[in-house]
C-alpha distance (Angstrom), angle and dihedral (degrees) to the residues before:
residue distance angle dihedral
X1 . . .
X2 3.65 . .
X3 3.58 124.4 .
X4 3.52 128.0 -148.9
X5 3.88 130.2 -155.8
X6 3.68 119.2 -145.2
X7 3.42 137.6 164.4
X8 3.52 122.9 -163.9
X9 3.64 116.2 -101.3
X10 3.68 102.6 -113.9
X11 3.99 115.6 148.7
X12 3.51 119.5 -98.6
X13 3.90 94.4 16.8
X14 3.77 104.0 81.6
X15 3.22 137.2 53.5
X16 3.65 86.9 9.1
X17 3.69 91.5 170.6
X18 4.30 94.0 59.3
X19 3.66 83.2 56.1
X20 3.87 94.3 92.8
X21 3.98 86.7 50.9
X22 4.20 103.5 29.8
X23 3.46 106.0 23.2
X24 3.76 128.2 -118.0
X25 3.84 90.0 -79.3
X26 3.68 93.8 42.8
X27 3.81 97.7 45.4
X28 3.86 81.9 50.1
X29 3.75 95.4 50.9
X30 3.99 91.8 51.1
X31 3.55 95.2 51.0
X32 4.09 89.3 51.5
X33 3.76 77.3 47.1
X34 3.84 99.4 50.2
X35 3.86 93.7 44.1
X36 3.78 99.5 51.4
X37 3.89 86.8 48.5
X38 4.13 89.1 49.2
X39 3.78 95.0 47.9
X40 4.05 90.5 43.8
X41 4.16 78.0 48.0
X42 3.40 94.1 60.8
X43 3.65 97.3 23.6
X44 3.94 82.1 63.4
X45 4.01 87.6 51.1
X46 4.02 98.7 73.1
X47 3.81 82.4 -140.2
X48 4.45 109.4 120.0
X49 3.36 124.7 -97.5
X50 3.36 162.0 178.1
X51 3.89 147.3 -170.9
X52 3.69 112.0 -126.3
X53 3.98 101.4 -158.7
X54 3.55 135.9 -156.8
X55 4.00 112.3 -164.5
X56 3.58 129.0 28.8
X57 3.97 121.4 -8.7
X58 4.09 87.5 -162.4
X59 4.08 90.2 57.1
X60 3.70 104.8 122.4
X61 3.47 88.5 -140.4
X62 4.16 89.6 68.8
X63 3.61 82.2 53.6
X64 3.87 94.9 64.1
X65 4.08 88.0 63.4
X66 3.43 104.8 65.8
X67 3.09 100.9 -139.6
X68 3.97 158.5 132.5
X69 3.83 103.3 -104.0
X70 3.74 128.0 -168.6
X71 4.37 121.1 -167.6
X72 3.78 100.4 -107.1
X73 4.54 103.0 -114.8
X74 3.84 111.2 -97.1
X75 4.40 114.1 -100.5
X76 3.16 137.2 48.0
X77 3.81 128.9 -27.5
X78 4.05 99.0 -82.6
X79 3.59 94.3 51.0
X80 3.81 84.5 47.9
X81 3.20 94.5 51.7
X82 4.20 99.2 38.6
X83 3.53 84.0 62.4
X84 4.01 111.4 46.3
X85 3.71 78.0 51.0
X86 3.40 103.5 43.8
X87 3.86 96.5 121.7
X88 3.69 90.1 36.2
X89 3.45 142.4 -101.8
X90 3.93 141.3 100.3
X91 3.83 137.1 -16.1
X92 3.63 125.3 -165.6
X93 4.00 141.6 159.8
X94 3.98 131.8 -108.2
X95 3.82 88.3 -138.2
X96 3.83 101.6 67.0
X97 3.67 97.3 72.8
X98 3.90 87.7 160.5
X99 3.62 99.3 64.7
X100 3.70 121.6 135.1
X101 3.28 114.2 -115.0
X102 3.98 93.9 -141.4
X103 3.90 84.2 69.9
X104 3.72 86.4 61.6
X105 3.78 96.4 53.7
X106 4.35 91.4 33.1
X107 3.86 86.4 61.5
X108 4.32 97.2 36.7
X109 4.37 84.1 53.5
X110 3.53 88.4 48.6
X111 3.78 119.6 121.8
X112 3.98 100.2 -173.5
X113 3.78 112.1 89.7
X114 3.53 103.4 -126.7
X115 4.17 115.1 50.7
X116 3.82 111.5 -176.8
X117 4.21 131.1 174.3
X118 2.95 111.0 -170.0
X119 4.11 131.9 -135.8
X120 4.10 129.3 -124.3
X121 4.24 84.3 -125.0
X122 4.03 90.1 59.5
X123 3.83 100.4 -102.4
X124 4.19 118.8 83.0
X125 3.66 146.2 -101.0
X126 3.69 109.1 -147.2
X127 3.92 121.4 26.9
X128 3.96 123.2 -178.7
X129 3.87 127.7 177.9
X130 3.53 138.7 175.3
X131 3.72 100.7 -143.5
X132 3.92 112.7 1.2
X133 3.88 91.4 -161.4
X134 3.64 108.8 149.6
X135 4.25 90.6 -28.4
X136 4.10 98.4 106.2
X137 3.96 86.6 48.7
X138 4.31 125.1 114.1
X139 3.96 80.6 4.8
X140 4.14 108.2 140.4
X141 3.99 112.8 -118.4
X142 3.66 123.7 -141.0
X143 3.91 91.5 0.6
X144 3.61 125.6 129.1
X145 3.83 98.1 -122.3
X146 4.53 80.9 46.4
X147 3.95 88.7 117.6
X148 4.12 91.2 36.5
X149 3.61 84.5 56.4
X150 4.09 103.8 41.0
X151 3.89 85.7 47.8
X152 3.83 96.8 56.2
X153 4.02 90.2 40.0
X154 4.01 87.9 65.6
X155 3.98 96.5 42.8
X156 3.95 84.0 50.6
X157 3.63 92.5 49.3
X158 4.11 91.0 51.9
X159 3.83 89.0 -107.9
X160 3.99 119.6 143.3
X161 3.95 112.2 -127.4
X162 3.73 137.6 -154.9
X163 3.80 124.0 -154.8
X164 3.37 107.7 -152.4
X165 4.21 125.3 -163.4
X166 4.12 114.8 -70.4
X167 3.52 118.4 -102.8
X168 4.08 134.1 161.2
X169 3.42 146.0 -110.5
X170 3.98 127.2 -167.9
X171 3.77 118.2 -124.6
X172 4.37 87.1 135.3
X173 3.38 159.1 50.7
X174 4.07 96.7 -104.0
X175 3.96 90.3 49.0
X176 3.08 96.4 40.7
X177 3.55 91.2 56.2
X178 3.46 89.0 52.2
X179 3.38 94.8 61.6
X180 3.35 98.6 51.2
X181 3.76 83.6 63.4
X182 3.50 99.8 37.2
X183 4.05 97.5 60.4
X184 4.07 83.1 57.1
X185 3.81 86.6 68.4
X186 4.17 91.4 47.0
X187 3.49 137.6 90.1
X188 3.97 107.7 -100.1
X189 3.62 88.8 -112.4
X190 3.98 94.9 67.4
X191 3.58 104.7 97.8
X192 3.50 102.6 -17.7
X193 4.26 95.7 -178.0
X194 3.82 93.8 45.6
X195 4.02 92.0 47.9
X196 4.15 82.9 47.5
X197 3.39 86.9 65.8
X198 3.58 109.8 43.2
X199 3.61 84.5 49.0
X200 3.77 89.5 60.4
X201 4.26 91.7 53.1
């Protein structure tokens, strides 16, 4: 199953780092963006899934996706993620609404027990595990050796691990920037909400 990491919308609590360039409403209304075009991603896949939310359930906004949601665990982003995952299975962002979908289904077929992608800002995209018993713990969050860090944490626990292909998420300016660039080189279909609203900047 694929899991998918949202946070609700609100202004001034996403994307905190785009507020400097966006604004707090703006930064807000491109992660709304960015999600919906991730879940319709996946959605679009045929593979399961669900939303695993942080904020709250009765937001209309959660509404619009249509989705099976589950509260996001309390503490920091391992224990988070140790227990969406807890009977396996695949963890990705709602801010990479250009992923390919054949990472989805690479890392789902895998047989190792660790699957990994890793990020341009030194943490990852996609992550995958078997069992994550005690393998997303003393890893560094939202550092730039993050995916350096979770990689060696499986090989020291005895776990196989697959590297899957880079790919990029947008939490600032520079990526963001990117982007904005990269949907020029995509067919219109490719995140149709997110390229909605850089068209209206």
């Amino acid at each position: 199953m694929i899991h998918i990491f949202v946070r609700v919308p609100e202004p001034g609590t996403v994307k905190t780092r785009l507020i400097p360039l966006l604004g707090a409403s703006g930064a807000a209304h491109l992660a709304a963006a960015m999600a919906a075009d991730v879940v319709e991603l996946v959605r679009g896949s045929g593979l399961p899934f669900r939303v695993v939310l942080a904020g709250d359930p009765c937001h209309p906004w959660v509404r619009t996706l249509d989705c099976e949601v589950e509260p996001q665990h309390p503490g920091e982003l391992g224990a988070r993620l140790a227990h969406a995952l807890r009977e396996g299975g695949v963890a990705i962002g709602s801010d990479a609404p250009t992923l390919p979908v054949s990472l989805l289904h690479e890392a789902l077929a895998s047989t190792a027990d660790m699957v990994i992608a890793p990020a341009f800002d030194g943490g990852f995209t996609l992550v995958g595990v078997s069992d994550p018993l005690d393998v997303f713990e003393l890893v560094p969050w939202s550092s730039p050796d993050t995916f350096v860090r979770q990689h060696q944490r499986a090989i020291d626990l005895g776990r196989s691990v697959r590297v899957l292909p880079f790919w990029y998420d947008v939490d600032e300016a520079d990526s963001y920037r990117f982007l904005c660039n990269h949907l020029t080189t995509l067919p219109p279909r490719v995140a149709p909400r997110t390229r909605g609203f850089v068209a209206g900047r």
